[in-house]
N, CA, C and O of each residue as an XYZ file, in Angstrom:
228
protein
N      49.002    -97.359   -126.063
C      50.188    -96.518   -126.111
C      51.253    -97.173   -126.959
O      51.441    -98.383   -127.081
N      52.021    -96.037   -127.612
C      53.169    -97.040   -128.351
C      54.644    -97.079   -127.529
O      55.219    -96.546   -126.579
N      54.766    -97.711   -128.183
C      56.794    -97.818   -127.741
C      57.370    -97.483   -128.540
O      58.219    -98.253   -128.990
N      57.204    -96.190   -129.111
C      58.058    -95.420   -129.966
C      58.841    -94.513   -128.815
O      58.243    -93.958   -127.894
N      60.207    -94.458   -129.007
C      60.634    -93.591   -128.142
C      60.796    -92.446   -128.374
O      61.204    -91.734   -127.456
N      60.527    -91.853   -129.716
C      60.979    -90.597   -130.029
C      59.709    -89.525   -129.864
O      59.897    -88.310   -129.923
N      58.912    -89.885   -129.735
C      57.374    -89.346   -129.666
C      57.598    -88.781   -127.942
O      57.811    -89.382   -126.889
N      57.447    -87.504   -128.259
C      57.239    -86.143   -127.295
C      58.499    -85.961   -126.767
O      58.557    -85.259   -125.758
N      59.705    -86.507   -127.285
C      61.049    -85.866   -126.909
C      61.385    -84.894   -127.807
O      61.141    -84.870   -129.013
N      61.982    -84.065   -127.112
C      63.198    -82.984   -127.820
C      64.488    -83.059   -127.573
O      64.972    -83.292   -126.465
N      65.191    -82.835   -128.751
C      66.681    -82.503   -128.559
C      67.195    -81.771   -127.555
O      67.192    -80.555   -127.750
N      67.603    -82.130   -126.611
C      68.297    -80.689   -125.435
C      69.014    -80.188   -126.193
O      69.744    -80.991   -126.774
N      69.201    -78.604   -126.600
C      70.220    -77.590   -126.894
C      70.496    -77.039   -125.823
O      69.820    -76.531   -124.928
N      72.290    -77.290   -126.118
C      73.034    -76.661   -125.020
C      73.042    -75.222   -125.211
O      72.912    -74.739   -126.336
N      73.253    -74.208   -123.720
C      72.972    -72.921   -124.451
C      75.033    -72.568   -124.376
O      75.965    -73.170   -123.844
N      74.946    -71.552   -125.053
C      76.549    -71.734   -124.649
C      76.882    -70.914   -123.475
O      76.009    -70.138   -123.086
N      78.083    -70.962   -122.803
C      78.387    -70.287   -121.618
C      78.667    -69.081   -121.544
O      79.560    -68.755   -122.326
N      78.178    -68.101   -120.780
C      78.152    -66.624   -120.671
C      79.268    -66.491   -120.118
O      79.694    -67.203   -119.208
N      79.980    -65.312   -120.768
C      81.285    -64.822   -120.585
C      80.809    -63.436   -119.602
O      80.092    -62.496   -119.945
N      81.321    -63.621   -118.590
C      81.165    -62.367   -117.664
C      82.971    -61.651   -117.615
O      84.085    -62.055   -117.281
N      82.453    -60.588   -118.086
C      84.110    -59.195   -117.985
C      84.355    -58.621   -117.003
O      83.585    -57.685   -116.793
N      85.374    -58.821   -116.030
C      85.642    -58.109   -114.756
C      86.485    -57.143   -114.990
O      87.635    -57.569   -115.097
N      86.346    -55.620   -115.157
C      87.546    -55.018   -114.842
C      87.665    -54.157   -114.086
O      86.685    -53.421   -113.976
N      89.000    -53.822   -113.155
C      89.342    -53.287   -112.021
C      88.917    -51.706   -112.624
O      89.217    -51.377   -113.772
N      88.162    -50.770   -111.660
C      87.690    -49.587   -111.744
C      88.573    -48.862   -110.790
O      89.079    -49.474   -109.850
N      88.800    -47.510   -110.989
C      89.284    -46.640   -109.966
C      89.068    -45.372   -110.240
O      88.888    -44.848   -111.339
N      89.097    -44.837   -109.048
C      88.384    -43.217   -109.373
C      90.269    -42.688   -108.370
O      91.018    -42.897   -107.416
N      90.040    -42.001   -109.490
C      91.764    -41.419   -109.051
C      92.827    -42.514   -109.357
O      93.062    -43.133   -110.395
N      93.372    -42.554   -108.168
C      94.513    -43.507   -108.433
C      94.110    -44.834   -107.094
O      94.877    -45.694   -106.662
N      92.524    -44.557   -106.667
C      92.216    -45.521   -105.954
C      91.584    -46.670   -106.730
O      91.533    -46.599   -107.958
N      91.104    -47.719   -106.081
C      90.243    -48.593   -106.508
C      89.328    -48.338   -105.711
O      89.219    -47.858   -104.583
N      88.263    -49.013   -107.010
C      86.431    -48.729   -106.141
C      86.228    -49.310   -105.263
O      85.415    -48.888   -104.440
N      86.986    -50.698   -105.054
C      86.428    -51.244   -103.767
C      87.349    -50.709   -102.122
O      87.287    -51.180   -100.986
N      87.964    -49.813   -102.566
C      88.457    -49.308   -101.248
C      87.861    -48.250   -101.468
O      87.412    -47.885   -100.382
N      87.506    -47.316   -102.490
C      86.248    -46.326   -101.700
C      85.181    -46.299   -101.074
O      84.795    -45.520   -100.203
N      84.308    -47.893   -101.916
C      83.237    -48.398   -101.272
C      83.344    -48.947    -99.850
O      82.354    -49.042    -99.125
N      84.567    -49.304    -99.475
C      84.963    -50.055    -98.090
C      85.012    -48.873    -97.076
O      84.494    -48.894    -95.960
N      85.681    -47.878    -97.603
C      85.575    -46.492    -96.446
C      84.477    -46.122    -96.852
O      83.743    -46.070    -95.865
N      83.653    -45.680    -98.214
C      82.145    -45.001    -97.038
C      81.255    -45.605    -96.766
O      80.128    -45.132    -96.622
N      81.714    -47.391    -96.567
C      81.218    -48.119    -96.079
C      81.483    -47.841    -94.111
O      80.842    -47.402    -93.156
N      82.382    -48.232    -94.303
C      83.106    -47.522    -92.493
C      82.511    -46.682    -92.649
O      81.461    -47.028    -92.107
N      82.322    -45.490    -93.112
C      82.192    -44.319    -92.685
C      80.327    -43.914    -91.982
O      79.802    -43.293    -91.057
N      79.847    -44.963    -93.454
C      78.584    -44.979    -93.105
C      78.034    -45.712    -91.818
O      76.979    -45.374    -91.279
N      78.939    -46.877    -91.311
C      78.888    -47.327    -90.069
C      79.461    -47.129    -88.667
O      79.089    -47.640    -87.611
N      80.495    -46.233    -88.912
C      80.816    -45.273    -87.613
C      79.518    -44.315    -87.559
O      78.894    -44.196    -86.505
N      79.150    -43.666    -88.687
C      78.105    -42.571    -88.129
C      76.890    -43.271    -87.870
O      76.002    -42.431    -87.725
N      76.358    -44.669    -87.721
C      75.003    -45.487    -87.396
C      75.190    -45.690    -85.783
O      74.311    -45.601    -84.926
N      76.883    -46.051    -85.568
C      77.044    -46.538    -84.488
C      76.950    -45.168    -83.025
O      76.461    -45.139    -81.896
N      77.713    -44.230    -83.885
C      77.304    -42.751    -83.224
C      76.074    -42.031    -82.815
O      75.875    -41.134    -81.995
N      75.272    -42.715    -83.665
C      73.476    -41.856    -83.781
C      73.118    -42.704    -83.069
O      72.282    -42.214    -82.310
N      73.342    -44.218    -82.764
C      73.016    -44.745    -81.868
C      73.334    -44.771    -80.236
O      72.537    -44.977    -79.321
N      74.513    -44.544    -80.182
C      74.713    -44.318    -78.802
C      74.648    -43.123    -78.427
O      74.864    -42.816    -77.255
N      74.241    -41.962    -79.657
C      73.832    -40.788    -78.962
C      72.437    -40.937    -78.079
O      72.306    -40.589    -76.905
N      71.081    -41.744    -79.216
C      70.139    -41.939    -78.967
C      69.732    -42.763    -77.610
O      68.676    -42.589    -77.001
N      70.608    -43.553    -77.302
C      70.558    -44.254    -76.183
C      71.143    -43.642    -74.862
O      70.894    -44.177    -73.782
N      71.998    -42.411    -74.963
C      72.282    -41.991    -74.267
C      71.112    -40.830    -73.973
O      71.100    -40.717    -72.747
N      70.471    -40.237    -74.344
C      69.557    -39.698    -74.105
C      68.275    -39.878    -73.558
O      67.503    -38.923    -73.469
């Protein structure tokens, strides 16, 4: 074997850093994440309802 050090290395290339774009959405004069938050509630009041209907039966 030799003691060459350059034999089966590669240069690491850095990759460059991904730019991620956030921007605030709204439908009306709301924002999306308070629509998503109520028919979020909404979707979990009516799980919690079908359930204690079901159990009540």
């Amino acid at each position: 074997m030799s003691n060459n050090s350059k034999v089966g290395q590669r240069a690491s290339r850095q990759q460059k850093p991904t730019k991620i774009v956030v921007e605030r959405h709204y439908v009306g004069t709301e924002k999306m994440e308070t629509v998503f938050k109520r028919i979020a509630e909404e979707q979990i009041t009516k799980k919690v309802k079908d359930m204690a209907q079901s159990n009540a039966s």
